[in-house]
C-alpha positions in Angstrom: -72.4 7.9 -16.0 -72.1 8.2 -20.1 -69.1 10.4 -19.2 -67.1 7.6 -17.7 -64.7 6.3 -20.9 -64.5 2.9 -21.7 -61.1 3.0 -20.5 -62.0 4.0 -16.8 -64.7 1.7 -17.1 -62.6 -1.3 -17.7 -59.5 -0.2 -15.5 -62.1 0.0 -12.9 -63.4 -3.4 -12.4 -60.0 -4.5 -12.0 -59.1 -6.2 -8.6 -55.8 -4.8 -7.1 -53.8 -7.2 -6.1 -52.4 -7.1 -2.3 -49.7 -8.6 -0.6 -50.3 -11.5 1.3 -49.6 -9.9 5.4 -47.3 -11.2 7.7 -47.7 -13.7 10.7 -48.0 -11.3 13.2 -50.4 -8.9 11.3 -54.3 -8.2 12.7 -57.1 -7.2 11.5 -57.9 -3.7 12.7 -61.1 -2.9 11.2 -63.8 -2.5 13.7 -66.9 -4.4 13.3 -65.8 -4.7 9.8 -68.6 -7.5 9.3 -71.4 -5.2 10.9 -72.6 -7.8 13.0 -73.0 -5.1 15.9 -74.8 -3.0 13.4 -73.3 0.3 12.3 -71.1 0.7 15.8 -67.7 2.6 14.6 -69.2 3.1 11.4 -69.9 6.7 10.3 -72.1 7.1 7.0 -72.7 10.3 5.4 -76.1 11.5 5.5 -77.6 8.9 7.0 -77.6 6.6 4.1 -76.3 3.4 5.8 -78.0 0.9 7.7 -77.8 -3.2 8.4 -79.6 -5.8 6.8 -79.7 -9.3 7.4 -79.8 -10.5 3.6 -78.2 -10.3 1.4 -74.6 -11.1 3.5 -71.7 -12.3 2.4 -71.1 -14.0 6.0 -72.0 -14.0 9.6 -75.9 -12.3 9.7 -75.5 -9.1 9.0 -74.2 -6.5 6.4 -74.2 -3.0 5.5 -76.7 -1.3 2.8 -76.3 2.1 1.8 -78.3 3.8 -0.3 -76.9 7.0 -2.8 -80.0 10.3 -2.7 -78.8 13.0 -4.4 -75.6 14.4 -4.4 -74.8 12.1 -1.6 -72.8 9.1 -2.9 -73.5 7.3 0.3 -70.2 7.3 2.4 -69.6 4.9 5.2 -66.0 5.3 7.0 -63.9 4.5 10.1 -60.7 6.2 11.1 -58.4 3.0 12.5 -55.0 3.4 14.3 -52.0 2.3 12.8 -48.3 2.1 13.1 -46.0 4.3 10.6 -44.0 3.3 7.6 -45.7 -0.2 7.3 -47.4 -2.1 5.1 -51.4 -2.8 5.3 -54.0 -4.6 3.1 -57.6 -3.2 2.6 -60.3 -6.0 2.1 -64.0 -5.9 1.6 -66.6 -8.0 -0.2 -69.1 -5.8 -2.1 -72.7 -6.0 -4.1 -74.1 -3.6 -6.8 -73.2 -1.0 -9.5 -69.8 1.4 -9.0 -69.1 0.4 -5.4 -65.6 1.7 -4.3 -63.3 0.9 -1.4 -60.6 3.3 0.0 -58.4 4.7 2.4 -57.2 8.1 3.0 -55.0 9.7 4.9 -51.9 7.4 4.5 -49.4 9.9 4.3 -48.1 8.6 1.3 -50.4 7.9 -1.6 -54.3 7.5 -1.0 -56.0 4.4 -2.9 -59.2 3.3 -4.1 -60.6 0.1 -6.0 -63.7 -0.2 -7.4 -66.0 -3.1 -9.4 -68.4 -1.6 -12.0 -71.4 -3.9 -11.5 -71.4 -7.0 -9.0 -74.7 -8.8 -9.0 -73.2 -11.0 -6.1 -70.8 -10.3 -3.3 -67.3 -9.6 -4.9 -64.0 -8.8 -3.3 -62.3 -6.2 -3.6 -58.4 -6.0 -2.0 -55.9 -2.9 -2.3 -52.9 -2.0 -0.3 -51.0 0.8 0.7 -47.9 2.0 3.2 -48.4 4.4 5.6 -46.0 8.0 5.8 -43.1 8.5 8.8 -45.5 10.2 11.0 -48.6 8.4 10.3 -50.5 6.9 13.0 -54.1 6.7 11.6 -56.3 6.3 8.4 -59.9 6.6 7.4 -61.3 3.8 5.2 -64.2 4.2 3.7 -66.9 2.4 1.1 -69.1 4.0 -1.3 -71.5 4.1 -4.0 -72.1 6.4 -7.0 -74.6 9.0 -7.3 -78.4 7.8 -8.7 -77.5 4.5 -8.2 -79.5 2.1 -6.3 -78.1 1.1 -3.0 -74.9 -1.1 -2.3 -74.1 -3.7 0.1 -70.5 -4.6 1.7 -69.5 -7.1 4.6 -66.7 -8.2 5.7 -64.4 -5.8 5.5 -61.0 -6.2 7.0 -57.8 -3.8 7.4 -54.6 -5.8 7.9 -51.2 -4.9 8.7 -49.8 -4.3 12.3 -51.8 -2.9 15.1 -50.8 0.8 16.1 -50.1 1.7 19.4 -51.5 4.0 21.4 -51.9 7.3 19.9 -50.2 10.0 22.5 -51.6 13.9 21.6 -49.0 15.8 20.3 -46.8 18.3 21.6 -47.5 22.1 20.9 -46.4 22.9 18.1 -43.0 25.7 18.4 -41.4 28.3 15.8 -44.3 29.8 15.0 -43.3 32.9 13.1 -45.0 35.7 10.7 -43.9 36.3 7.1 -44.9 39.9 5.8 -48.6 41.2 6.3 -49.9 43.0 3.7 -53.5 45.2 4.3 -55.7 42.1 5.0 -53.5 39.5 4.9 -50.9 37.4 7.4 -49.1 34.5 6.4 -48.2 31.8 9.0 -45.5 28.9 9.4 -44.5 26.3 12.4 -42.3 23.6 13.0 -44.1 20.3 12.6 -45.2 18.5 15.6 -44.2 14.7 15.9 -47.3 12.4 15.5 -49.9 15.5 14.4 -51.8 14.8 11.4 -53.3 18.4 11.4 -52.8 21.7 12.9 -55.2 24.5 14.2 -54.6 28.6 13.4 -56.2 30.5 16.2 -56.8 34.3 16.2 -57.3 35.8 19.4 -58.1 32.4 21.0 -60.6 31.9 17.9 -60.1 29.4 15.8 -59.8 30.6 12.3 -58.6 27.5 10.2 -57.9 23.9 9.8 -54.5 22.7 7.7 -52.6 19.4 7.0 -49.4 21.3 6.6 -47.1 23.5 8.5 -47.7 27.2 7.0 -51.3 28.4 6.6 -52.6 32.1 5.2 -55.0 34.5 7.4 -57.2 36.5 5.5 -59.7 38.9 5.7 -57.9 41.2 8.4 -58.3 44.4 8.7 -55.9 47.1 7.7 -53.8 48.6 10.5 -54.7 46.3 13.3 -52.9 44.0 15.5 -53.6 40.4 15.9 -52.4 37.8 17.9 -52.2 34.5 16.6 -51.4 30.5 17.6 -51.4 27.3 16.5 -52.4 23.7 18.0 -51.5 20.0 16.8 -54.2 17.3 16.7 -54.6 13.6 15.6 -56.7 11.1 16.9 -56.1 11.1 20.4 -56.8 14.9 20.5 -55.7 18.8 20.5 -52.2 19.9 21.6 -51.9 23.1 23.7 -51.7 26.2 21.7 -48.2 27.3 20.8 -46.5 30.6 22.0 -48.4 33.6 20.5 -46.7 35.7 18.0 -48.6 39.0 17.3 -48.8 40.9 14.3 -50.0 44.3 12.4 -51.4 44.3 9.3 -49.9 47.3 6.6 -52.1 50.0 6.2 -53.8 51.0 2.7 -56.0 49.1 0.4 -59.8 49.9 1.2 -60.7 46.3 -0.3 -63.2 44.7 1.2 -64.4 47.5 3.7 -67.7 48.0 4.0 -68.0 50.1 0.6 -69.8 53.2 3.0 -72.7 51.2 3.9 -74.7 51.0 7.4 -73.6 48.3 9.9 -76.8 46.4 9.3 -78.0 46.8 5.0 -80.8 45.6 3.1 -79.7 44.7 -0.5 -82.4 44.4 -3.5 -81.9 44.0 -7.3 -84.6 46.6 -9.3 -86.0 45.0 -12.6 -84.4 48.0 -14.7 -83.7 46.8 -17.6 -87.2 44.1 -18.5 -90.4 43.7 -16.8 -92.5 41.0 -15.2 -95.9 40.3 -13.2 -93.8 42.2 -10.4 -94.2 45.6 -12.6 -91.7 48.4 -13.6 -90.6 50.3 -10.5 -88.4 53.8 -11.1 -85.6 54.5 -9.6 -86.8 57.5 -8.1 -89.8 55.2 -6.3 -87.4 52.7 -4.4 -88.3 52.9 -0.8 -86.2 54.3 1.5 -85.3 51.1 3.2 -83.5 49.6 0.4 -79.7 50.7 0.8 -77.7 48.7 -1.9 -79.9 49.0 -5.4 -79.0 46.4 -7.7 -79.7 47.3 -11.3 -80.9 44.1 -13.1 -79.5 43.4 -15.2 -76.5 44.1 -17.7 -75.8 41.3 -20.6 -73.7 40.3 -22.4 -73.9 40.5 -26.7 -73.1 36.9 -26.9 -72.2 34.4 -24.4 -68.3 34.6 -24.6 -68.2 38.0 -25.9 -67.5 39.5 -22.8 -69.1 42.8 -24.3 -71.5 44.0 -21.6 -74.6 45.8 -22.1 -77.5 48.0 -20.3 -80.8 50.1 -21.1 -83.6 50.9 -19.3 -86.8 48.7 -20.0 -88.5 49.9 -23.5 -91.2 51.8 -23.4 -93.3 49.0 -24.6 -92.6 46.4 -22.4 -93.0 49.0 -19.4 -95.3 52.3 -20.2 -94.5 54.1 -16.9 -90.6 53.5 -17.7 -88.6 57.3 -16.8 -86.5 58.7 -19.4 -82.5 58.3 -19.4 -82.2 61.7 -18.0 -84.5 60.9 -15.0 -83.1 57.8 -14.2 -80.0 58.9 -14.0 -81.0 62.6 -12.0 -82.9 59.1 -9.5 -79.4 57.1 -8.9 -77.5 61.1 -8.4 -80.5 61.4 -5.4 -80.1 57.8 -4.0 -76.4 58.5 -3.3 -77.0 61.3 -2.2 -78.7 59.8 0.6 -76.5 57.2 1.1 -77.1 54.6 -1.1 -75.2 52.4 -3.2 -76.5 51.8 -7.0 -74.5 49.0 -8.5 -75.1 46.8 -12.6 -75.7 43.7 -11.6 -74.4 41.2 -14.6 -75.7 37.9 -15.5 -78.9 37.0 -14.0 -81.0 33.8 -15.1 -80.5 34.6 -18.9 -77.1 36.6 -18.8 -74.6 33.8 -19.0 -71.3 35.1 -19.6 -68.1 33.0 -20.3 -64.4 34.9 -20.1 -63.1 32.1 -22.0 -60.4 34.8 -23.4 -57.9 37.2 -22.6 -60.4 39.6 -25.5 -63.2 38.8 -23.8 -61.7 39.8 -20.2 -60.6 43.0 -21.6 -64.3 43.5 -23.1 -65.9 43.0 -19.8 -63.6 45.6 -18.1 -64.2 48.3 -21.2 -67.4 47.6 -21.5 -68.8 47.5 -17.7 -66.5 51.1 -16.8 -68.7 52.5 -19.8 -71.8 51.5 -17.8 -70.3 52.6 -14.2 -69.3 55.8 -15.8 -72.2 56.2 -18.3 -74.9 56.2 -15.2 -72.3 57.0 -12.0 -72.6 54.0 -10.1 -70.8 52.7 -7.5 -69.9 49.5 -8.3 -70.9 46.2 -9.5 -73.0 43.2 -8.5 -71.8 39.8 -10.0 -74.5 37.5 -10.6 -73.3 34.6 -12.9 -75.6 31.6 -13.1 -76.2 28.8 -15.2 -73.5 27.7 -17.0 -71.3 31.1 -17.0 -68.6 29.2 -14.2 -67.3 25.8 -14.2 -63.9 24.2 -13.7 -61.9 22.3 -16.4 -61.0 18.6 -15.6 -57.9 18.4 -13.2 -58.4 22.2 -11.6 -58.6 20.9 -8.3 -57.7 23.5 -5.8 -59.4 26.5 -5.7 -56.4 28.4 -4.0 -54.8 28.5 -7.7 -57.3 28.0 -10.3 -56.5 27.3 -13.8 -60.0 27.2 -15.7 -59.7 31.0 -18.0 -63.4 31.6 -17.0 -62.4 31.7 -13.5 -59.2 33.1 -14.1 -60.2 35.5 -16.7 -63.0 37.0 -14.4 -60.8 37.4 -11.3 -58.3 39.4 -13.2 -61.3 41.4 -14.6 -62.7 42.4 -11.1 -59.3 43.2 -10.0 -58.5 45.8 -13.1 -62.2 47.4 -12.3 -61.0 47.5 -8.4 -57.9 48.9 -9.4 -59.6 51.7 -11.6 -62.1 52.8 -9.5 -59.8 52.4 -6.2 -61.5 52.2 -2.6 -64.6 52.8 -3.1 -65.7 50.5 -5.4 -68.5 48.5 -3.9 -68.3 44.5 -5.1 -71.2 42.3 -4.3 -71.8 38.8 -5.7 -74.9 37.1 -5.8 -73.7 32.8 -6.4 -76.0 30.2 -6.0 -75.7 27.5 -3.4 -74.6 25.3 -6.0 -71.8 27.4 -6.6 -70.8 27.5 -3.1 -72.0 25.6 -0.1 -72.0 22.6 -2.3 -68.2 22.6 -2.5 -67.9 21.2 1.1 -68.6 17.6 -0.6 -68.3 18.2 -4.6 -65.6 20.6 -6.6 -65.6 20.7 -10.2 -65.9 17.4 -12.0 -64.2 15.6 -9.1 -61.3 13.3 -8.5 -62.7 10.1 -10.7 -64.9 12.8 -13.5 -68.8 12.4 -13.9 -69.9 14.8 -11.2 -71.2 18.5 -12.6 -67.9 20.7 -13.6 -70.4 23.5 -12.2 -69.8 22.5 -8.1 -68.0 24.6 -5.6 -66.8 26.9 -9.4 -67.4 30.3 -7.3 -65.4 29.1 -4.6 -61.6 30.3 -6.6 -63.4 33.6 -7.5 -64.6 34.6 -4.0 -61.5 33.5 -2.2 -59.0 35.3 -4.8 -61.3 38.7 -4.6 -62.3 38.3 -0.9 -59.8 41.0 -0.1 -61.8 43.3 -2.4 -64.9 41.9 -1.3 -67.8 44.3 -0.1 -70.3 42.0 0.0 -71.6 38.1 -0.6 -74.9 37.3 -0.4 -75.7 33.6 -2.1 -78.9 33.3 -3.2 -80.9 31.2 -0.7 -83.4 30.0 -3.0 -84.0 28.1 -5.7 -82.0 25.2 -4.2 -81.7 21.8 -3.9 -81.2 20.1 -0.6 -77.5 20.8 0.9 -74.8 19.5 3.3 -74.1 22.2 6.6 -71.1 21.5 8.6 -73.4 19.1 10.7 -73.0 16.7 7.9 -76.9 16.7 7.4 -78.8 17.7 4.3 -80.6 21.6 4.6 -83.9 22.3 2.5 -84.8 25.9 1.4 -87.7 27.5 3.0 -87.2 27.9 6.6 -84.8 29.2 9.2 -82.5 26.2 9.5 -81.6 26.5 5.9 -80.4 30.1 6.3 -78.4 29.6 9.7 -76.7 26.4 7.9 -75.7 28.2 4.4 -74.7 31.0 6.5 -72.9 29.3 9.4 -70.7 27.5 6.3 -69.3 31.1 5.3 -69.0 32.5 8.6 -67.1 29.2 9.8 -64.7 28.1 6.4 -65.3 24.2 4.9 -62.5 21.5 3.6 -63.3 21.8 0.2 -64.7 18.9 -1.7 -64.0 17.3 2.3 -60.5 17.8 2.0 -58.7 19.3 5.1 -55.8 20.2 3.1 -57.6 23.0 1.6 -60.1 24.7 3.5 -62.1 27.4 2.3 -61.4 30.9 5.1 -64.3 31.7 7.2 -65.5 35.4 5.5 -66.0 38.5 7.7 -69.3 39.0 9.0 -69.4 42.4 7.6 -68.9 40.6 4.3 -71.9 38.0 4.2 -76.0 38.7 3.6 -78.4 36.3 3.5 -79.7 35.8 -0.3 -83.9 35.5 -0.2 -87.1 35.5 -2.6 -89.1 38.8 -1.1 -92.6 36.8 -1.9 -93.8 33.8 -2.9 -94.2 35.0 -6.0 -90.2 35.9 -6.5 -88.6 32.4 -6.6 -89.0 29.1 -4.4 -88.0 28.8 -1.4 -89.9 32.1 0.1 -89.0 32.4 3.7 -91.7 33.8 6.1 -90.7 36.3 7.9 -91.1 35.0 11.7 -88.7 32.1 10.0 -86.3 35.2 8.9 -86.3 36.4 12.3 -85.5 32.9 13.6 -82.2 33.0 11.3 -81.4 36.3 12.4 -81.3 35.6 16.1 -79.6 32.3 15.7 -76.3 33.8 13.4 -77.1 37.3 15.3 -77.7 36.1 19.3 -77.4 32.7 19.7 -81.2 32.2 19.9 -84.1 30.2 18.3 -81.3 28.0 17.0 -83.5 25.2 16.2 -81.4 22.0 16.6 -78.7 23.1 14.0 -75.8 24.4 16.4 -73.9 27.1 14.5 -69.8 27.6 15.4 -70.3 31.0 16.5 -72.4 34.2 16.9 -72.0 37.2 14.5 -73.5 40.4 15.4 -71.8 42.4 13.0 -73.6 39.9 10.2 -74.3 42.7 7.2 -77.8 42.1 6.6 -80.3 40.7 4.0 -80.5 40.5 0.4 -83.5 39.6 -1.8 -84.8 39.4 -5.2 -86.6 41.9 -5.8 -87.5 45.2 -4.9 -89.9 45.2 -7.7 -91.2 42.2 -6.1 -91.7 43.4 -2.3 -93.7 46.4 -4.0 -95.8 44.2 -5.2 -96.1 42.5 -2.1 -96.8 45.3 0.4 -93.1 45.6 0.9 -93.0 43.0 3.2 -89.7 41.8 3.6 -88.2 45.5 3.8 -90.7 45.8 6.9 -89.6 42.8 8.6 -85.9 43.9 8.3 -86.2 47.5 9.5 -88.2 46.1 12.5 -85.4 44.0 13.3 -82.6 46.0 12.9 -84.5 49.0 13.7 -84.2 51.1 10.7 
């Protein structure tokens, strides 16, 4: 909370002030005192509950407690008539409590009271768009914050009708489709708040607006797509079908010559550890994408890249340049893809420049070229990605480490041409954690670092071989079911994985949803041992995953939006470290996929 200015702090414990309402206004909130406990109350991870002191009146109000990254959400969606005027009411208790509503169709508000060490109210108001016909308002607290209480909260203004579902949406047309990519537009449906892009009956995305972008196509295909209207009373029919084929060309994002099924594993090449120094020329047969960990950078913004086998002191059985290189030359000739992997735990690399872009492309062809590889692996960590305050849409980013890398990846796609295998190894942090938290967020404080892969992998994902997020060495996170996910078992894995194979609202924003990636694209990320990083995943508990995302089986009771047998396959660190432990996981995987 030091971030906060004094400013913000003092602006925030202002109380808007409302208009008073009309005669004939109600109050629409629902249960807004909680006296029927939380009934039409939805709060996010579980975080809310009733108590019967302290209230502000009748017996009961609502606590909610902040864990985590969980800022302890309780909303309701209420119905309400368009173009009118409506006043948002609640009495609150504690430190940074916030009251809001969304969706107005004009301009979203918020109050908030810094500390309240007894019930406070706190009043804002807001008109609602032509076409709107509900809103969500909502209560919060701040994260690491001890829990909040609020009562009475009230919503006036004048009571909406009923809500009628909207008509199918018409004029749904197709502007030019490039190799992997179809862009959309409809006329708007009266009374819709959203819209639904389906692809072959499948639905693909979610949008506020009346144009939305399919990706990830393949080249040379045809595709039939539709669109539906929804609001709160429902779904529209699907609209006419207008079909489509993409252009031919491109390459990006094909599946870089690897098998339909692929196990991915980064080799300790360039250090050693208690794992041991494996040569290139010992790497079982199983592993078909060989990572070589790790290439660095000669200062963190340098953008100057760098890689050398392991000294000979540091590991004594290490093979001379010449071998290694004769190794990778036999690998591909069998079918295998060698890749630099950059970054790692201690690689942290910041394109904070145009010279330090160009130094990344110069100096990572020199290491393709110098040792013949096919591609490269990105693997930035720490505090190599983050978004600058007010880069808020990870459609267009801003930030020039973000912007700085994706133009580098595309120069090394564009040299290298089809064939050039791109992998990227995020962490969940980086990701998955975007579905509630990008960047330092709409009021600052929260970690610059959340959701910052998201603009990288969207802008490349046409060029995109292969992401496997690193499943491990996480903290708890939000799936689609709006629970939290801890590392370590099956349902982890089939939540991460679901979120990638499905597409999120970004930061819970259903104006910019994140496209579901092809299956072909995504690996699961995984520690080989218990020895390689937390989170180790048996392997019975691997199978699990693989059947759920794979078959439909040994779900668990997470309930995932849709099979993928063509998933890619499994990535772990390390190779070095499933040597030392038996080779393990490369076992479990070949039995499964029956390598």
């Amino acid at each position: 909370m030091a971030v906060l200015s004094a400013g913000l702090l003092a602006a925030g414990a202002l109380v808007a002030t409302a208009p008073a309402a009309g005669a004939a206004d109600a109050d629409l909130a629902r249960n807004g005192g909680f006296e029927a406990g939380l009934d039409g109350w939805s709060c996010t991870g579980g975080s809310g509950t009733t108590v019967g002191t302290p209230v502000h009146g009748g017996t009961s109000a609502l606590k909610a407690t902040p864990a985590g990254s969980d800022n302890a959400r309780c909303s309701q969606t209420v119905t309400v008539k368009p173009d009118s005027a409506y006043t948002l009411g609640a009495w609150v208790q504690g430190s940074y409590v916030y009251l809001g509503a969304s969706g107005t169709g004009t301009t979203d508000v918020s109050t908030w009271t810094q500390s309240a060490g007894a019930y406070r109210q706190l009043t804002t108001s807001f008109r609602t768009g032509p076409t709107t016909t509900s809103v969500t308002v909502y209560t919060h607290g701040w994260y690491g914050t001890p829990a909040y209480y609020a009562d009475d909260l009230t919503l006036t203004g004048p009571g909406g009708g009923p809500v009628a579902v909207p008509a199918a949406p018409t004029g749904l047309r197709a502007g030019t489709a490039t190799a992997s990519v179809v862009p959309l537009s409809w006329t708007a449906s009266a009374g819709a708040t959203g819209y639904r892009v389906y692809r072959g009956g499948t639905k693909v995305l979610d949008t506020t607006g009346t144009s939305a972008t399919v990706t990830g196509l393949a080249a040379s295909s045809a595709y039939s797509f539709q669109v539906s209207a929804v609001n709160s009373a429902g779904e529209s029919a699907k609209s006419a079908a207008v079909s489509v084929t993409t252009a031919t060309g491109g390459g990006g994002g094909g599946n870089g010559g690897l098998p339909a099924h692929a196990l991915v594993g980064y080799l300790h090449s360039s250090f050693a550890n208690g794992s041991g120094y494996t040569r290139m020329a010992d790497v079982p047969d199983s592993w078909d994408v060989i990572n070589l960990a790790f290439g660095e950078p000669t200062s963190v913004t340098s953008g100057d890249i760098r890689f050398s086998l392991c000294p000979v002191a540091e590991c004594p059985n290490v093979e001379s340049e010449a071998e290694f290189k004769a190794a990778i030359k036999a690998k591909q000739a069998a079918g295998k893809k060698v890749l630099i992997s950059i970054g790692g735990q201690n690689g942290q690399v910041q394109l904070a420049s145009t010279a330090a872009r160009d130094a990344f492309v110069s100096s990572v062809s020199k290491i393709i070229d110098t040792y013949g590889l096919d591609g490269l692996d990105i693997d930035f960590e720490g505090h190599s990605l983050s978004l600058a305050t007010g880069d808020t849409d990870f459609r267009s980013p801003t930030t020039p480490v973000i912007v700085n890398l994706i133009s580098a990846v595309k120069s090394l796609k564009a040299k290298y041409g089809a064939g050039f295998v791109l992998t990227m190894a995020p962490e969940t942090f980086f990701v998955q954690l975007g579905y509630q938290y990008y960047g330092s967020g709409p009021w600052g404080g929260q970690d610059p670092r959340a959701g910052a892969y998201l603009p990288v992998i969207h802008a490349l994902r046409d060029d995109l071989t292969l992401l496997h997020v690193q499943d491990y060495n996480s903290g708890s996170i939000m799936g689609l079911d709006n629970q939290y996910h801890s590392m370590g078992g099956a349902d982890f894995h089939i939540a991460m994985t679901d979120m990638l194979l499905t597409g999120f609202p970004v930061a819970g924003d259903q104006s910019k949803v994140f496209p579901a990636l092809r299956p072909e694209q995504v690996a699961i990320g995984l520690p080989a041992s218990t020895q390689a990083g937390n989170g180790h995943t048996s392997p019975a508990e691997v199978t699990k995953a693989l059947d759920c995302l794979t078959k439909g089986t040994s779900c668990g009771t997470y309930r995932t939006h849709g099979t993928w047998s063509g998933l890619r396959g499994l990535m772990a660190w390390s190779i070095n470290w499933d040597r030392f432990n038996n080779g393990e996981f490369a076992k479990n995987f070949d039995s499964y996929f029956g390598s």
